[in-house]
Each structure stands twice: as C-alpha cells, then as structure tokens.
LOVOFI-770979 format. One record per residue (C-alpha): residue number from 1; residue in three letters; chain; x, y, z. Coordinates in steps of 0.2 Angstrom, whole numbers, plus 2048, in hexadecimal, padded with zeros to 3 digits. Example, Ala and Ser with C-alpha at 12.3 -4.5 7.8 and 13.67 -1.06 7.14 Angstrom:
% residues 2
<r pos="1" code="ALA" unit="A" c1="83E" c2="7EA" c3="827"/>
<r pos="2" code="SER" unit="A" c1="844" c2="7FB" c3="824"/>
***
This chain:
% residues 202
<r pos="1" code="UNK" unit="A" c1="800" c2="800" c3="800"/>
<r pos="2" code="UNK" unit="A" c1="808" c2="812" c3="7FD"/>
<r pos="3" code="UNK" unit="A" c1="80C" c2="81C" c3="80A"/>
<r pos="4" code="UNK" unit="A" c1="7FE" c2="828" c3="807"/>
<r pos="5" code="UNK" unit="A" c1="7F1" c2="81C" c3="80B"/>
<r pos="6" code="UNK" unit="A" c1="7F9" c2="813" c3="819"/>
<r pos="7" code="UNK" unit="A" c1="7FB" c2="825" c3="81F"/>
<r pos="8" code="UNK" unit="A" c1="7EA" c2="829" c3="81A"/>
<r pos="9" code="UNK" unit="A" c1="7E2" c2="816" c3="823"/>
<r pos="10" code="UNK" unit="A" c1="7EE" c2="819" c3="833"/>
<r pos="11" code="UNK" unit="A" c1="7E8" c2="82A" c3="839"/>
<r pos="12" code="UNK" unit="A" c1="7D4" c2="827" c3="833"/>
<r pos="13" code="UNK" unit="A" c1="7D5" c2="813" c3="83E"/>
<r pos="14" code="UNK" unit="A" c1="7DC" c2="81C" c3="84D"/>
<r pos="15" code="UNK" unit="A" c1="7ED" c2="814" c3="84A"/>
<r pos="16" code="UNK" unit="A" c1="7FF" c2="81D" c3="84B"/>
<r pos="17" code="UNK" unit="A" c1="805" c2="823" c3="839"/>
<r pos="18" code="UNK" unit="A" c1="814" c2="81B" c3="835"/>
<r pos="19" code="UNK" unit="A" c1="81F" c2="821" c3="843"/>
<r pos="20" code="UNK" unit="A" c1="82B" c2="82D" c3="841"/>
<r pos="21" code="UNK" unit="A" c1="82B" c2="82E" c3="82F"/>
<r pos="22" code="UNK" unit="A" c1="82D" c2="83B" c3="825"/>
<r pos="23" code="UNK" unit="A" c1="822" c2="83E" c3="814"/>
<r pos="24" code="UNK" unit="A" c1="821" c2="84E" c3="80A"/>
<r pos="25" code="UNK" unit="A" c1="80D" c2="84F" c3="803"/>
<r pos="26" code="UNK" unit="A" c1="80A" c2="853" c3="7F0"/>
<r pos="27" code="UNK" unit="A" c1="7FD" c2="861" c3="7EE"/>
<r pos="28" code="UNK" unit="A" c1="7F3" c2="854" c3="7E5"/>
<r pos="29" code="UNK" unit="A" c1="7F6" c2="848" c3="7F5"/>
<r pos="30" code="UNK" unit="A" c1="7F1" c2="855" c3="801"/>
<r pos="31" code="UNK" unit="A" c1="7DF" c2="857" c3="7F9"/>
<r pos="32" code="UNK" unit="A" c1="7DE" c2="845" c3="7FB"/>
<r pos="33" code="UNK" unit="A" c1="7E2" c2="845" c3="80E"/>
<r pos="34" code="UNK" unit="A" c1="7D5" c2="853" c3="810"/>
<r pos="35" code="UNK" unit="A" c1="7C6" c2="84A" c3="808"/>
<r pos="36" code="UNK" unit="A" c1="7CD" c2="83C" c3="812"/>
<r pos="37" code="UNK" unit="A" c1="7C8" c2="849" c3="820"/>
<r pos="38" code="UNK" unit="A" c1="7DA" c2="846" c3="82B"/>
<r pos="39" code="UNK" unit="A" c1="7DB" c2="857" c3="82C"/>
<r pos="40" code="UNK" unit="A" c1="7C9" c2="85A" c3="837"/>
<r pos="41" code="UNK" unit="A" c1="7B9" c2="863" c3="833"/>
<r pos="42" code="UNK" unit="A" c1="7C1" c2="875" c3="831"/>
<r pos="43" code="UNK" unit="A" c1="7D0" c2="874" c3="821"/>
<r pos="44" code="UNK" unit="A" c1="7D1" c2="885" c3="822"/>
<r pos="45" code="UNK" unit="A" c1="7DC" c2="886" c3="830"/>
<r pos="46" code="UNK" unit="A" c1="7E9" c2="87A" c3="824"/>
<r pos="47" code="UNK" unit="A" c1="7F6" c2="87C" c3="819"/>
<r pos="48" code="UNK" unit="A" c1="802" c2="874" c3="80E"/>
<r pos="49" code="UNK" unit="A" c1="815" c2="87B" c3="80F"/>
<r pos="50" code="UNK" unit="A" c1="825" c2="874" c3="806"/>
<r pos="51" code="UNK" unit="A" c1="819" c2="862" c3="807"/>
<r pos="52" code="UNK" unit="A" c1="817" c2="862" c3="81A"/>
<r pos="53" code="UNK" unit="A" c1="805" c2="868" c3="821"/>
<r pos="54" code="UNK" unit="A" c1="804" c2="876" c3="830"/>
<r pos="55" code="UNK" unit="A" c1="7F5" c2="877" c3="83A"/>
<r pos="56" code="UNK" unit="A" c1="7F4" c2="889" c3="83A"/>
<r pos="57" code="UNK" unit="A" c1="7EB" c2="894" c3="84D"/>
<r pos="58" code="UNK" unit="A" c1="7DA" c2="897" c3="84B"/>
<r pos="59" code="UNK" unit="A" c1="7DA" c2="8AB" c3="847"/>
<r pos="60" code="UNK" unit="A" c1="7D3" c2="8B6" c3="859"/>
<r pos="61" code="UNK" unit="A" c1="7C7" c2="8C2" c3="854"/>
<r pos="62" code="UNK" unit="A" c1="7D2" c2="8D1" c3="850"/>
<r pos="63" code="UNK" unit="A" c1="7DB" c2="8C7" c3="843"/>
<r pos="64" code="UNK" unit="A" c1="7CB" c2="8C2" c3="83B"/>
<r pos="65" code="UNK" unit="A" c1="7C4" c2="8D4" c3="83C"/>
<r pos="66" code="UNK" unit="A" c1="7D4" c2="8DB" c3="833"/>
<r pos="67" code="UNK" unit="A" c1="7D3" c2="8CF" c3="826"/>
<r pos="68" code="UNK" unit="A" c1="7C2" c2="8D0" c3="823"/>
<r pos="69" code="UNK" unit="A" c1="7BF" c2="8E3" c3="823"/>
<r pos="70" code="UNK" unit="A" c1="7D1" c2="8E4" c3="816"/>
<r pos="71" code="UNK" unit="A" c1="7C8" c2="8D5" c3="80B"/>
<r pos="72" code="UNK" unit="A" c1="7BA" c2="8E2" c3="809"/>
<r pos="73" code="UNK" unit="A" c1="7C4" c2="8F1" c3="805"/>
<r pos="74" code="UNK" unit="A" c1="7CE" c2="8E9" c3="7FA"/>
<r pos="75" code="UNK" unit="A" c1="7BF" c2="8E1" c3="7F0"/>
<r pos="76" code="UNK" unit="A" c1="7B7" c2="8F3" c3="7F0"/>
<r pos="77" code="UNK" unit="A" c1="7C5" c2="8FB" c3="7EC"/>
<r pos="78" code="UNK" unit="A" c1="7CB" c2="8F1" c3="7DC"/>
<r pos="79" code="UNK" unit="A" c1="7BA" c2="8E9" c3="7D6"/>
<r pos="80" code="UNK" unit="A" c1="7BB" c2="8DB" c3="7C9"/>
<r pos="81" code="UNK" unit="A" c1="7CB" c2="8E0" c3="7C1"/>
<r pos="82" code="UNK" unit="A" c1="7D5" c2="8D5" c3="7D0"/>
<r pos="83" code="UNK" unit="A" c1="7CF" c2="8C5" c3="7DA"/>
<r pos="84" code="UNK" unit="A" c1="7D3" c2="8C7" c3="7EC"/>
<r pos="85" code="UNK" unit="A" c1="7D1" c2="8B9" c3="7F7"/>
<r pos="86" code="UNK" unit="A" c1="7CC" c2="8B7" c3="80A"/>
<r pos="87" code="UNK" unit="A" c1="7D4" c2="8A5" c3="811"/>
<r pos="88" code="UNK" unit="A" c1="7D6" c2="89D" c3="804"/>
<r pos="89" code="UNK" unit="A" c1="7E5" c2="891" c3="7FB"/>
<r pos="90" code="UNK" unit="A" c1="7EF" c2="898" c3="7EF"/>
<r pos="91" code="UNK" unit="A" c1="7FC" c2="88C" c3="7E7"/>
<r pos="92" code="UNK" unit="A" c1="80D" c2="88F" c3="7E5"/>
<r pos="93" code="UNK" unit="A" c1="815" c2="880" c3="7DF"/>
<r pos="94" code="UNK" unit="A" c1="813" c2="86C" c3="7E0"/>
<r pos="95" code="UNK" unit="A" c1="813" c2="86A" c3="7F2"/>
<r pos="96" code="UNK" unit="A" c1="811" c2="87A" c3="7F8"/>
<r pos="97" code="UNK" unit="A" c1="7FD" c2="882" c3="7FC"/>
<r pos="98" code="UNK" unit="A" c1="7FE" c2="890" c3="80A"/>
<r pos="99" code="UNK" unit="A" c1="7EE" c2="898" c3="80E"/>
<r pos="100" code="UNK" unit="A" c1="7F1" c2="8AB" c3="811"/>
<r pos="101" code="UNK" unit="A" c1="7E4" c2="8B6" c3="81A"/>
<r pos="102" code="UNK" unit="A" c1="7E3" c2="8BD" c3="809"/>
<r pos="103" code="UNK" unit="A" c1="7EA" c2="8C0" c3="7F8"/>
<r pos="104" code="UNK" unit="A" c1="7E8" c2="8CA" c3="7E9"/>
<r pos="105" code="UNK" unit="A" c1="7E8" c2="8C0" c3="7D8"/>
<r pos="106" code="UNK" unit="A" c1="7E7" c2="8CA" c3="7C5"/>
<r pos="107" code="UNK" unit="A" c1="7D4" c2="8C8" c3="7C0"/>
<r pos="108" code="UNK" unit="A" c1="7C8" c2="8C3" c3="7BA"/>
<r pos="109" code="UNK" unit="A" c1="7C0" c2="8B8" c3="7C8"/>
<r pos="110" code="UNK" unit="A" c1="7BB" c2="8AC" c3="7BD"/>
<r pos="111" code="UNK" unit="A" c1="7CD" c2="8A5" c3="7B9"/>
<r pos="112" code="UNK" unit="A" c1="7CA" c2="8A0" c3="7C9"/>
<r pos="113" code="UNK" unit="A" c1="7BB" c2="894" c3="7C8"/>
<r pos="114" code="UNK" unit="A" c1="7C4" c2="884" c3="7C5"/>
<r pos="115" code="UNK" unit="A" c1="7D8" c2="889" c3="7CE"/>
<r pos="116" code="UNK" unit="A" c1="7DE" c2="891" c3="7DC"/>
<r pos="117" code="UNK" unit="A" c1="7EA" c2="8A0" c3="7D9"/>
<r pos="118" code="UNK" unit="A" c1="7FB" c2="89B" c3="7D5"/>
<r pos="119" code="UNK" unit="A" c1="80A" c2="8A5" c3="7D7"/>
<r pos="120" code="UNK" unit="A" c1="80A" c2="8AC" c3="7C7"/>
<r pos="121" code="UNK" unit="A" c1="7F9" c2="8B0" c3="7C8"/>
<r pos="122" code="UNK" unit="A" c1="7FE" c2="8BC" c3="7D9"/>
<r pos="123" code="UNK" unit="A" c1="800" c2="8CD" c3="7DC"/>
<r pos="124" code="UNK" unit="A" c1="800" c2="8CF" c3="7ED"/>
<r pos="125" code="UNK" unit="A" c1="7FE" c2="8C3" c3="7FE"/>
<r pos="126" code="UNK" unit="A" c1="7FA" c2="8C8" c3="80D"/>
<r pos="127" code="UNK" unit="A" c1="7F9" c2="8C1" c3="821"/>
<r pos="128" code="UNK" unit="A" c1="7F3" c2="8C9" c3="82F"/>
<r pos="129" code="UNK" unit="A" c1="7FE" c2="8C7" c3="83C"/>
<r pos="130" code="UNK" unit="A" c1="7FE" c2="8C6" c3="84F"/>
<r pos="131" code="UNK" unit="A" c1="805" c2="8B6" c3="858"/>
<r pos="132" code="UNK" unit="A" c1="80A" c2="8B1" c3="845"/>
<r pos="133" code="UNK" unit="A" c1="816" c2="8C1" c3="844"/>
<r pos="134" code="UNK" unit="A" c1="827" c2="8BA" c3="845"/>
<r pos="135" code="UNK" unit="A" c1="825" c2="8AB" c3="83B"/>
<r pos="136" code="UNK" unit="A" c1="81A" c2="8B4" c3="82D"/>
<r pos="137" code="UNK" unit="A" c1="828" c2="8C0" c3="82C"/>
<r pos="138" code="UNK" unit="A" c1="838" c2="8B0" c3="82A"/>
<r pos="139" code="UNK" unit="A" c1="82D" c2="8A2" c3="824"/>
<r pos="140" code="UNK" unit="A" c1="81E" c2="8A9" c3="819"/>
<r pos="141" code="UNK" unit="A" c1="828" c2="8BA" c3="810"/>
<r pos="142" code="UNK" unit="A" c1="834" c2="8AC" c3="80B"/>
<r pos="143" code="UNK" unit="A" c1="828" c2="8A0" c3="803"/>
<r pos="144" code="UNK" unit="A" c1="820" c2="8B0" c3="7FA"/>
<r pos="145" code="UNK" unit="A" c1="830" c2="8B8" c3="7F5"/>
<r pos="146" code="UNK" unit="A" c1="839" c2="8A7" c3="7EF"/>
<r pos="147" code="UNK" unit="A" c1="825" c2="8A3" c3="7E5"/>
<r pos="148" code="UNK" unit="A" c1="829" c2="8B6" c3="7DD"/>
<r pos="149" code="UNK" unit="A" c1="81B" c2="8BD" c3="7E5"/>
<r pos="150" code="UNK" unit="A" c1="81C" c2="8D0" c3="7E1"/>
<r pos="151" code="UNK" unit="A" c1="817" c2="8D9" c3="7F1"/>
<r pos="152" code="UNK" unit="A" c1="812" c2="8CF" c3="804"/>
<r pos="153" code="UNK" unit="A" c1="80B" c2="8DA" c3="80F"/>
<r pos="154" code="UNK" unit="A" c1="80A" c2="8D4" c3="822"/>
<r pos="155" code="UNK" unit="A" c1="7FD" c2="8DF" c3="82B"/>
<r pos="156" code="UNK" unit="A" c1="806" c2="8E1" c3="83D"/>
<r pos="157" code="UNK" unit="A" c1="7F8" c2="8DF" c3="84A"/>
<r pos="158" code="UNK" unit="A" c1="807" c2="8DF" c3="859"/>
<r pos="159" code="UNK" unit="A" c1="80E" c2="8F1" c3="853"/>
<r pos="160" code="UNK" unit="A" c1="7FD" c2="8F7" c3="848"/>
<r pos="161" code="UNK" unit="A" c1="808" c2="8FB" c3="837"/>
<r pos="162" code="UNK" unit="A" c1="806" c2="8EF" c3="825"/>
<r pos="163" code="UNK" unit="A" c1="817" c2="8ED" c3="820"/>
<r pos="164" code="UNK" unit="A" c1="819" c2="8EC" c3="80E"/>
<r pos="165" code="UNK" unit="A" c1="827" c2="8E0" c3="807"/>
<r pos="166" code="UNK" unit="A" c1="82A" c2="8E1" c3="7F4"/>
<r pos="167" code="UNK" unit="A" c1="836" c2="8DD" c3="7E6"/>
<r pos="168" code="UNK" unit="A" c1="83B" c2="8CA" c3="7E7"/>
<r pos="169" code="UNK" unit="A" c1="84D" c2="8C6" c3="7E8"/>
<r pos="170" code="UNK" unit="A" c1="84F" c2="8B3" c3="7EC"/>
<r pos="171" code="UNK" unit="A" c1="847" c2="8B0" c3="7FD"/>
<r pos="172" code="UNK" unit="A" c1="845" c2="8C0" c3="802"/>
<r pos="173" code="UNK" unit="A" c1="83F" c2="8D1" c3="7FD"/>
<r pos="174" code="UNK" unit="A" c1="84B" c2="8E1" c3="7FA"/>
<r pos="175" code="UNK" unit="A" c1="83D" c2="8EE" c3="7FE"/>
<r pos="176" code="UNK" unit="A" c1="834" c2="8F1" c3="80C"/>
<r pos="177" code="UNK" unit="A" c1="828" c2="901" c3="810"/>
<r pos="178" code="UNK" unit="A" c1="81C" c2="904" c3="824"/>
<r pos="179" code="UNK" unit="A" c1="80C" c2="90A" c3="822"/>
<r pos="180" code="UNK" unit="A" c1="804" c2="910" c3="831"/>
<r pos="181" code="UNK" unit="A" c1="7F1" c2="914" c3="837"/>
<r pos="182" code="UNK" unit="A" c1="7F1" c2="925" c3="831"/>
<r pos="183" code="UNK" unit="A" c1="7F9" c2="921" c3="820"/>
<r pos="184" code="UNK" unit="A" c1="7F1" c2="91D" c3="80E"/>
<r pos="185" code="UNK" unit="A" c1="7F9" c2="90A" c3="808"/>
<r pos="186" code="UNK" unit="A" c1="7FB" c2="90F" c3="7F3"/>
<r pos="187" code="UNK" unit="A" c1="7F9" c2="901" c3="7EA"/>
<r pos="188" code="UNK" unit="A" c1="809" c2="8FE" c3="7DD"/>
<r pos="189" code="UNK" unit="A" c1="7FD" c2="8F3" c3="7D2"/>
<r pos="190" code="UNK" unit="A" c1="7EC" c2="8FC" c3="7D1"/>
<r pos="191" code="UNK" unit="A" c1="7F4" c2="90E" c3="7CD"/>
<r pos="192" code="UNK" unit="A" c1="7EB" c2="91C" c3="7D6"/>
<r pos="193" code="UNK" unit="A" c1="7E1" c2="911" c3="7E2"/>
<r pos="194" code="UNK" unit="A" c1="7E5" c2="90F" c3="7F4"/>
<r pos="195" code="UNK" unit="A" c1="7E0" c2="909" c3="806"/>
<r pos="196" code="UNK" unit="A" c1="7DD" c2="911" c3="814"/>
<r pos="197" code="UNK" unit="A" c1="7E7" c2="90A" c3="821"/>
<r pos="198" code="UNK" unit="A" c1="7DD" c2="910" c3="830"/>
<r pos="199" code="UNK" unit="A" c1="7CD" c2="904" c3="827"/>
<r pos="200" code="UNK" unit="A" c1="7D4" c2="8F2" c3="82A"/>
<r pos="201" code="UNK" unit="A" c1="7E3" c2="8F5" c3="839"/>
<r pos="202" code="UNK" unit="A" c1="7DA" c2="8F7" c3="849"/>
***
C-alpha cells in the first residue's frame, strides 16, 4: 500500500502513522488527505508549505475584523478589474498551498472559477499579523519573495503600522515602506487609487 493511504488508514482507524517518518505531501495528495477529512471539520485553519501541513491559530477577533474590514476596502476600492481573496489558498508551486488572510490576484474573477491563484497570477499578499508577527516576517515574506510575489504587506496589529515589502530579490525583498493610522497606503498597481489606513488598522 503507498504511504499516502497507509497514512491516510492510520490516522482515520485511530492508529499511530507510521512513526517517525518523514513524508513531503504533493498538492494533489493534500486534497486527498482533506476529503479523507484528517485534517477535521474546519480546513481553513490548514495549510500546505514546502510539502509539510501547519495547523495554523484560529484568528481572535481583531485579526478577523482587520481582515475583513481591508477585504471590503479593497474590493470597493478596485471593483472587477482585480480578484481579492479573503482566506483562501493560493498555489505557489507543487507542494506548496499557504492560505494568506488575503491576496490580490490580476482579474477577471472568473479565471478563477476552476483554480486557485497561482504565483504568477499575484499581485499582492497579505497577513494580518499579531501572535504570527515574527514568523510572517522570516517564514512567509520568504515563501512570497522566493514565489516572485511583487509586494507582501503584513498589517502589524502589535505596533498598528502595514509594512509594505516589495521588489523580490531571492528570498527576500529590497524595499520596504511604514504606513501608519494617519497615512494613505498608494497602491503601485492600481495607479491613483489608495487605502486609508486608519479603515482596516484598529
């Protein structure tokens, strides 16, 4: 039997899976393991890095405020031109399906119907950080800026400021600009359109 399914039989008949071993998911595999339903009822809180699966914190209430009130702005601000997403996967290579608090992908929506974004599809991906901060700032920029992601924003709920990194080099990005409550956010792709900060960090 291949690994995936003994994996797949262990953890649904209670059993230990396979020990200590060690065994990077497909993306295609990781669909098959979530309607196999190991990873519980809420998938949302799951994601698939580098062919390993995080079990991501359920987001407290000012995280899930933030994001919502930007995933409204954004989608009034830019209208059908872009797609922006609110927690959903975006696919970045074989192996590899993050689940930002939200991204912005070139439109129309309807390219969407049958595929999550992929990295050449993205504009711009963001997370709304608190306990997440440290590691969105190390682990996630680098995902994003090795993918080719143009711009990550991380919206700082510990110091109240959306820092914007932009211009990939490698696994890191060579620009980086503080916005604040009392500041407008231009946005580089949508020329003369911008965000209010003050609207979406409390």
């Amino acid at each position: 039997m291949p690994v995936l399914e003994k994996l797949i039989a262990a953890t649904t008949s209670g059993e230990a899976p396979l020990g200590d071993y060690k065994y990077r998911l497909s993306t295609e595999q990781y669909y098959k393991m979530s309607e196999a339903g190991i990873f519980g009822d809420d998938d949302k809180r799951v994601e698939l890095i580098d062919g390993e699966v995080y079990f991501m914190e359920p987001p407290g209430p000012m995280d899930s405020r933030g994001g919502l009130r930007l995933f409204r702005l954004l989608d009034r601000v830019l209208g059908e031109e872009f797609f922006v997403t609110y927690e959903e996967p975006i696919s970045i290579v074989d192996g590899t399906e993050p689940q930002p608090d939200l991204s912005i992908a070139k439109g129309p929506v309807s390219d969407y119907d049958e595929k999550h974004p992929v990295a050449g599809d993205l504009i711009v991906v963001i997370e709304i950080s608190k306990s997440s901060l440290a590691s969105d700032r190390k682990r996630k920029l680098g995902l994003y800026a090795y993918s080719g992601i143009p711009e990550f924003w991380i919206v700082n709920l510990v110091d109240k400021q959306v820092e914007v990194y932009s211009v990939p080099v490698g696994e890191t990005y060579s620009e980086t600009k503080i916005y604040k409550a009392g500041d407008n956010l231009p946005l580089s792709f949508a020329p003369g359109k911008s965000l209010p900060v003050a609207e979406f960090v409390p």
